[in-house]
C-alpha positions in Angstrom: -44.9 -30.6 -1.7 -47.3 -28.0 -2.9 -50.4 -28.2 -4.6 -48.5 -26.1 -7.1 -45.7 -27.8 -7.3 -45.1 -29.3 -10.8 -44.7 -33.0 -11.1 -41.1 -34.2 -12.7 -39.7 -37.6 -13.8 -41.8 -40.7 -14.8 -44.7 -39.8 -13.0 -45.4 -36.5 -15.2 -46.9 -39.4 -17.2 -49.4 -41.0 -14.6 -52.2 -38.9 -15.4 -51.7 -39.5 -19.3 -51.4 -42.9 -18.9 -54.6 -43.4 -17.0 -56.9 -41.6 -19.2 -55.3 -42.9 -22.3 -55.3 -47.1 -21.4 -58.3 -46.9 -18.6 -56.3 -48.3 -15.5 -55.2 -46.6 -12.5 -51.2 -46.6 -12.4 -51.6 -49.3 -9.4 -53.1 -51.9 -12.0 -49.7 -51.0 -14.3 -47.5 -51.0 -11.3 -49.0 -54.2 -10.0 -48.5 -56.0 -13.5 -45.1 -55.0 -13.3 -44.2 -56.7 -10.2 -45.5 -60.5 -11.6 -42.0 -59.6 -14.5 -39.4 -59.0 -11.6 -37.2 -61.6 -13.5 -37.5 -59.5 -16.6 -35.0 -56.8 -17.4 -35.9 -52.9 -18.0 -36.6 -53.1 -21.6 -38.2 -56.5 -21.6 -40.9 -55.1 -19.3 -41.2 -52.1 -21.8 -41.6 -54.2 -24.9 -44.4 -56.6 -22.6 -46.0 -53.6 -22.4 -46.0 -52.4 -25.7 -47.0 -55.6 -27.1 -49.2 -57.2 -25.2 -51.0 -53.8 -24.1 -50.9 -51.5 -27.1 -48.9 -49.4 -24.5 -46.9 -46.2 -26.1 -43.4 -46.4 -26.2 -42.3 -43.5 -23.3 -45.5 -44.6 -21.5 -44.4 -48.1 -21.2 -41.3 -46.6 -20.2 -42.2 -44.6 -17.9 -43.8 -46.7 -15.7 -40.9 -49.3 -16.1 -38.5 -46.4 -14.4 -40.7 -45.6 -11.8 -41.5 -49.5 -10.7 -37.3 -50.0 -11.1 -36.6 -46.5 -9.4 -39.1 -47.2 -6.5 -38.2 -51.0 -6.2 -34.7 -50.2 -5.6 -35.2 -47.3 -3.1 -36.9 -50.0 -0.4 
């Protein structure tokens, strides 16, 4: 990929979503993992509740952990 080349999908959010909560996407990604029993929007309502996360944010990163998860 180019240094050009514009980001697309869930991760278009990564840089947003750092700034915005104060933890690298690894700390979200890594929360994530400890609710592999939970369902997609059960994860995105944790996050929204317990961590005053944005609704596409918290989705976002829900799609991407899910999206990457199954691709293993």
């Amino acid at each position: 990929m180019t240094e050009n080349a514009k980001v697309k999908g869930p991760a278009s959010y990564f840089p947003s979503i750092e700034k915005q909560y104060g933890h690298p996407i690894a700390h979200w990604l890594s929360l994530l993992e400890t609710m592999a029993e939970r369902r997609h929007m059960a994860m995105v309502t944790c996050l929204k509740t317990e961590h005053q996360m944005g609704h596409g944010h918290a989705n976002a990163l829900v799609a991407y952990h899910l999206s990457r998860n199954n691709n293993a």
